[in-house]
C-alpha positions in Angstrom: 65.1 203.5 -160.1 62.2 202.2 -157.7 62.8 198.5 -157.4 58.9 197.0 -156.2 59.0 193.0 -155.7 55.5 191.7 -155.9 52.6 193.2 -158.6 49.6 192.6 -155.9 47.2 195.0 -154.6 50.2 196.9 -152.9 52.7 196.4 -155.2 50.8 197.5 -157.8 49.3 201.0 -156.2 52.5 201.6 -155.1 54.6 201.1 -158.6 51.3 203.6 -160.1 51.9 206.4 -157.7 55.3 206.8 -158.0 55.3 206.4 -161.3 52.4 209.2 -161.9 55.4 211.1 -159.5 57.6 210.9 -162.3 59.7 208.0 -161.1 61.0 205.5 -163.1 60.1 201.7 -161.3 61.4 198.3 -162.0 58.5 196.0 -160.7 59.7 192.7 -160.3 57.3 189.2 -160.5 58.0 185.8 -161.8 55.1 186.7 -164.6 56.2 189.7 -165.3 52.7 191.5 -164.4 52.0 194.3 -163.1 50.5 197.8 -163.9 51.2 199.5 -167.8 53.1 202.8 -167.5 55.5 204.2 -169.4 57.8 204.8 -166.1 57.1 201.1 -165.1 59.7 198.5 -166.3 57.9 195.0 -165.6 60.3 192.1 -165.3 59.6 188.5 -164.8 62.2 186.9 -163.1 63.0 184.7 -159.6 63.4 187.3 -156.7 64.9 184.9 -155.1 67.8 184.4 -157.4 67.8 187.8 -159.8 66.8 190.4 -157.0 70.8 191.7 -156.3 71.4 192.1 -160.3 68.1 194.1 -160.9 68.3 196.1 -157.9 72.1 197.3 -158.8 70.7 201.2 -159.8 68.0 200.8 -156.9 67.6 204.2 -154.9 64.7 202.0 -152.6 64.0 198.8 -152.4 60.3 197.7 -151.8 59.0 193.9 -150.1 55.8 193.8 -151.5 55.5 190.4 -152.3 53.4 187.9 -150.6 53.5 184.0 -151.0 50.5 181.9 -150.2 49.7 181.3 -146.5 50.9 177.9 -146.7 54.3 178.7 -147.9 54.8 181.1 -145.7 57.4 179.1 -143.7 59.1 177.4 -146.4 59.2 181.1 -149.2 59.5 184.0 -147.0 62.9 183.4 -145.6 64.5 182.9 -148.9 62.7 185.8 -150.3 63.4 188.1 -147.4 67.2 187.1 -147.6 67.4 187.8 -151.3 65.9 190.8 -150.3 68.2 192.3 -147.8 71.8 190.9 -150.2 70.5 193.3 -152.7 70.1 195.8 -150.1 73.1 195.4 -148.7 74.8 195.0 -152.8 72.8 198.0 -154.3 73.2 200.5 -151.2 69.5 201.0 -151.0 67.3 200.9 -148.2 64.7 198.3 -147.9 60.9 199.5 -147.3 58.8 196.1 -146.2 54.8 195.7 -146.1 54.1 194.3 -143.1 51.1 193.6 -141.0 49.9 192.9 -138.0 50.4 189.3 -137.4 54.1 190.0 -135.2 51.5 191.6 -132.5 49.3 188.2 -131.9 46.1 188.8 -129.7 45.6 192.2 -128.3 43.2 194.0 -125.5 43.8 197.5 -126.4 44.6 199.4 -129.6 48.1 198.5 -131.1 51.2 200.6 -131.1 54.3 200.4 -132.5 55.7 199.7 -129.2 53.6 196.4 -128.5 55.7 193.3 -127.8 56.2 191.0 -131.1 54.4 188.4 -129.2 52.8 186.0 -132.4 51.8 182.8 -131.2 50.4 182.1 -134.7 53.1 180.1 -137.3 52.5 183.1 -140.3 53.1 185.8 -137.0 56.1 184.1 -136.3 57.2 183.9 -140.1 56.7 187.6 -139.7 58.8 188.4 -136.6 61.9 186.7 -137.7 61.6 188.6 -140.9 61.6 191.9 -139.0 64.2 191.0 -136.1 66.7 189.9 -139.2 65.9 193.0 -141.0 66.7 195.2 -138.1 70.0 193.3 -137.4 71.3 194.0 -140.9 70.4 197.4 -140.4 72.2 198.0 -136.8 75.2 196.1 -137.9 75.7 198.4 -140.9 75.2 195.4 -143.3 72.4 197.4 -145.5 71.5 202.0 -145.0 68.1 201.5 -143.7 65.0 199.8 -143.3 61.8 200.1 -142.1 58.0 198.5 -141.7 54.8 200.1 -142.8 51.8 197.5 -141.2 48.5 197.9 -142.0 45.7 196.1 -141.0 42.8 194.5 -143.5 42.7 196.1 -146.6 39.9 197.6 -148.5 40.7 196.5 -151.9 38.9 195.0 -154.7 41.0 191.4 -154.0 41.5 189.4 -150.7 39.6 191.3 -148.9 35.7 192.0 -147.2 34.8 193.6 -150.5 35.9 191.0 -152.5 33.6 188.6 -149.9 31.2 191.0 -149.9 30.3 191.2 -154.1 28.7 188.9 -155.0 26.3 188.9 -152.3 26.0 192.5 -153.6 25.6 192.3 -157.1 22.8 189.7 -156.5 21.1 190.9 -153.4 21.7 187.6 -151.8 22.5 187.0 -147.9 26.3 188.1 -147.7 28.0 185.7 -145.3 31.5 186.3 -143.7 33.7 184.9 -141.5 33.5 186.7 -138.4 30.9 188.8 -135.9 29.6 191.6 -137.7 29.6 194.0 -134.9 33.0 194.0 -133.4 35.3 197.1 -134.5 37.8 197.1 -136.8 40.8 198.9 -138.4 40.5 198.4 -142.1 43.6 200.2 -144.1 43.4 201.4 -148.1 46.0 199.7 -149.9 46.2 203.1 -151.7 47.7 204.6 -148.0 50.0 201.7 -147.4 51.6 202.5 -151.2 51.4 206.3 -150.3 53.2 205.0 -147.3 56.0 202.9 -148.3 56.8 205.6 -150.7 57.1 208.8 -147.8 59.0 206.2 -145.4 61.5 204.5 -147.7 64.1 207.2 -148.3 63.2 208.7 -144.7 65.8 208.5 -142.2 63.7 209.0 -139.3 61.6 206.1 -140.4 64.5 203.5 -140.5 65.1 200.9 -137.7 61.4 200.9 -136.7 57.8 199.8 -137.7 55.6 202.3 -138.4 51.4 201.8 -138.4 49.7 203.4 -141.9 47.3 205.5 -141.3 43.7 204.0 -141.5 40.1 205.0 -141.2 38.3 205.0 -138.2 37.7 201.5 -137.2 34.5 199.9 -138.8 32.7 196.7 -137.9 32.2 194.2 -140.8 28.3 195.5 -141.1 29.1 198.9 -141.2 32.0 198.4 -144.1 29.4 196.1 -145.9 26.8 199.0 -145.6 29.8 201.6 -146.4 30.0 199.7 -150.0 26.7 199.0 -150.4 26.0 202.9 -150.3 29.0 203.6 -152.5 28.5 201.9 -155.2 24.8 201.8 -155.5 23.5 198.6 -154.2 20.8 197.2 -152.3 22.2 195.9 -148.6 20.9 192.4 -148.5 20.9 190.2 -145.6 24.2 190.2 -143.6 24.9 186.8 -141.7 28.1 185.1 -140.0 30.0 181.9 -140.9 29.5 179.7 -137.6 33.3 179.5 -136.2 32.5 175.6 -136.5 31.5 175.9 -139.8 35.0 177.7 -140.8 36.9 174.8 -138.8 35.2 172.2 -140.1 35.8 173.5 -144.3 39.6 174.1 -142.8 40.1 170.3 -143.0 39.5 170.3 -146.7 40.2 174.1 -147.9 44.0 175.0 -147.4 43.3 178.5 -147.6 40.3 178.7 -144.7 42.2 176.2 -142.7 45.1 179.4 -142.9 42.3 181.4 -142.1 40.9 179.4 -139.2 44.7 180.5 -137.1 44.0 184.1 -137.7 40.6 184.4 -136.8 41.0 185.8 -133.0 41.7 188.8 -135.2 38.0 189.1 -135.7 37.0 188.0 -131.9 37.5 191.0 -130.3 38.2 195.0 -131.0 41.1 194.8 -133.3 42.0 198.4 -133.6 45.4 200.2 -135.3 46.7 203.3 -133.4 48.6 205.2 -136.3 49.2 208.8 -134.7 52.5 208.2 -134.9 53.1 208.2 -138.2 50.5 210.7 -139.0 52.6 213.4 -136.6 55.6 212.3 -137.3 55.3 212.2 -141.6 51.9 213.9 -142.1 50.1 211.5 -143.6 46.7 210.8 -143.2 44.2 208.1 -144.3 42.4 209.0 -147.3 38.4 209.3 -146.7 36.9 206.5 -146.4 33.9 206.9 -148.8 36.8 207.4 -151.3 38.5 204.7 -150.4 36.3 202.4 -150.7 35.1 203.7 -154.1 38.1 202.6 -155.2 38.3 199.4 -153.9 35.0 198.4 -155.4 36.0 196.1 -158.6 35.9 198.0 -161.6 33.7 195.9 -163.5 30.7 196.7 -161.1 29.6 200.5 -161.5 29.8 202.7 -159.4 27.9 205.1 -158.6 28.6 209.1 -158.5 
């Protein structure tokens, strides 16, 4: 049994694909939502409290959850606890989605050997999740571990897409929060689930963080255009959020204000190295016309 806490974008691809394996998953969320399969037990309950009980015939363990920004300080470590005492209970190693908050500013493309040098509060969050994970993992306390990061998804929710539709179904001026020519690494949720699933049982993957394979790195104009071609819609006028603008709704939107602390991310080249685990797992990122297919909501058409 595949234990998967957290039904989101990558809970959810990654409770499908290893259920269309032939695995049977428990996918755990205090709704009880998730994906219908027949190899996909749903379960609402408290990770926090029920995690070690439902995770008792767990061969991997899977952090997929994530709690709003805000909370981040106050959920995660209680989450990430319960987390590794079923670990350490069931016997099964513990596969964690992960990002790229622990790295904080860089000026070259990242590596799995960058110092965890977050200055941001959600970056630090992050790191102390890691560095305790690790430590129960070198002291023998749970059989493995490890950290698939990705960088922004393409994905129909919390994501440039999701930004982008509207603008797109209407033909309207799409406006987004960041300069539209800087490049990016965007990663398919569908590759961090394929992900997860190669690394968790993987001995040579435990101990360490590993980067999921991405497409090439696009600026926010060229993954507008990319979906705009995809799915069969007009490009309309592309414009950017002015950065004072974005502070200035931070004082009375919680989640922009979140935003407004990550946004060096889109200041500069923010680019994922992931030949790592592409030589060292052969995996590779799925095409990005296909990805992106995908990601478009379903309730817009696409196009063949």
């Amino acid at each position: 049994m595949h234990v998967i806490v957290g039904a989101g974008a990558v809970g959810s691809t990654t409770a499908r694909q290893l259920a269309e394996a032939g695995e049977q998953v428990r996918l755990v969320t205090r709704s009880g939502s998730g994906p219908v399969h027949p190899n996909i037990e749903r379960v609402a309950a408290d990770a926090g409290t029920a995690l070690t009980k439902l995770s008792k015939d767990a061969v991997a363990i899977y952090n997929c959850a994530n709690p709003p920004y805000h909370t981040w300080p106050t959920d995660w470590p209680p989450m990430a606890e319960a987390m590794l005492a079923a670990a350490e209970a069931s016997g099964a190693p513990l596969a964690i989605t992960g990002n790229l908050y622990v790295y904080g500013p860089v000026d070259r493309p990242m590596t799995e050997d960058l110092p965890l040098a977050a200055p941001t509060v959600k970056g630090r969050v992050r790191v102390k999740m890691w560095e305790d994970a690790v430590a129960a993992y070198r002291s023998g306390r749970i059989s493995g571990v490890t950290e698939v990061r990705g960088s922004d998804y393409l994905s129909p929710r919390y994501s440039v897409i999701e930004m982008a539709m509207p603008g797109l179904r209407a033909n309207k001026t799409i406006w987004l929060p960041g300069p539209l020519d800087n490049p990016h690494t965007f990663t398919y949720t569908g590759d961090m689930g394929a992900a997860l699933i190669a690394l968790a049982r993987d001995p040579r993957a435990w101990g360490q963080a590993w980067h999921v394979p991405s497409p090439a790195p696009m600026t926010l104009r060229e993954v507008v255009t990319k979906v705009a071609q995809v799915g069969g819609y007009p490009l309309p006028r592309l414009r950017s959020y002015p950065k004072a603008a974005i502070r200035a709704a931070g004082l009375f939107d919680r989640r922009t204000r979140e935003f407004v602390e990550m946004s060096y991310q889109w200041e500069r080249p923010f680019v994922l190295d992931t030949t790592l685990a592409e030589a060292t797992f052969g995996l590779s990122a799925t095409p990005v016309d296909e990805a992106v297919r995908a990601s478009i909501p379903t309730a817009d058409p696409v196009t063949a």
